[in-house]
C-alpha positions in Angstrom: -44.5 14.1 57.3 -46.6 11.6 54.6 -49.4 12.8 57.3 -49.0 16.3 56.7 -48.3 16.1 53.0 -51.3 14.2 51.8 -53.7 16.6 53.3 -52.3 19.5 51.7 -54.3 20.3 49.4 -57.2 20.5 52.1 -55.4 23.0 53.6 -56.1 25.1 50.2 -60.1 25.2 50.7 -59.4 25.7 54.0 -57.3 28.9 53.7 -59.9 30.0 51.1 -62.7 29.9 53.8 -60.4 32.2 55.5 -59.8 34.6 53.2 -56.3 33.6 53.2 -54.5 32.8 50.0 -52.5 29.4 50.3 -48.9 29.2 48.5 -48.8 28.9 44.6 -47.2 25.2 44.8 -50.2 23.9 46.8 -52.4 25.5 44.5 -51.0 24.2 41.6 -50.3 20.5 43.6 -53.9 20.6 44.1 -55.0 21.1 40.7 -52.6 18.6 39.1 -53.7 16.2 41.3 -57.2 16.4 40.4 -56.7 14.1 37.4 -55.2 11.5 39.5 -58.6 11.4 41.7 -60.5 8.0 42.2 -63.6 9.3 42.8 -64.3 11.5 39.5 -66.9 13.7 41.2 -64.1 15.6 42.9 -63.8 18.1 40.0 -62.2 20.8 42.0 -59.8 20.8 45.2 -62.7 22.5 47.1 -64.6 19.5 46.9 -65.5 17.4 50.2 -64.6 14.6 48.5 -60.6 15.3 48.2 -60.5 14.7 52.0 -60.9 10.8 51.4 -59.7 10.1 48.2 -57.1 8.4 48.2 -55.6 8.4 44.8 -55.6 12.6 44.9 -53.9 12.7 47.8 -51.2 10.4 46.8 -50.6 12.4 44.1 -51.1 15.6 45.7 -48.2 14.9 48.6 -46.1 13.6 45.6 -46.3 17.0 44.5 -46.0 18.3 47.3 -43.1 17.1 48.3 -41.3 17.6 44.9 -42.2 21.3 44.8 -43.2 23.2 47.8 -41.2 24.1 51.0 -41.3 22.4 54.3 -43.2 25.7 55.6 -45.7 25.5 53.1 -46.3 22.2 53.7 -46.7 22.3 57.2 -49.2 25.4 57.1 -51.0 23.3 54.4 -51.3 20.7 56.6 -52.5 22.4 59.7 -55.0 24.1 57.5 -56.3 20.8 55.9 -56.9 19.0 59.2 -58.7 21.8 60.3 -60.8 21.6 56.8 -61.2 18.0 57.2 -61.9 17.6 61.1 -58.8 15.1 61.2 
């Protein structure tokens, strides 16, 4: 489940490419998390850089995990590692 959660936010800018709109908890889990990045060039969840950095997804599956349902999640997730080739 940590797997799953941390790449979350991924899954947003992967649904995007889609033209699928991801649940309102990841998109607000991914914003919110923004501030917590390491790497300050990730400015936006639909950066590259959010699939390595590790303090945004820490925060991100914290907030995840708080606020957004198991099924959200999961699509999330699927959607990230696609995003992220993982």
């Amino acid at each position: 489940m940590v797997f799953n959660i941390k790449y979350i936010t991924l899954a947003a800018l992967f649904a995007v490419a889609l033209s699928q709109t991801p649940p309102q908890c990841v998109l607000q889990c991914s914003q919110a998390a923004l501030g917590s990045a390491t790497n300050k060039t990730c400015t936006s969840f639909a950066d590259p850089c959010v699939c390595t950095d590790t303090g945004f997804k820490t925060a991100d599956g914290a907030c995840l995990q708080a606020n957004c349902t198991a099924a959200d999640q999961a699509a999330a997730a699927q959607l990230a590692s696609t995003f992220c080739g993982m």
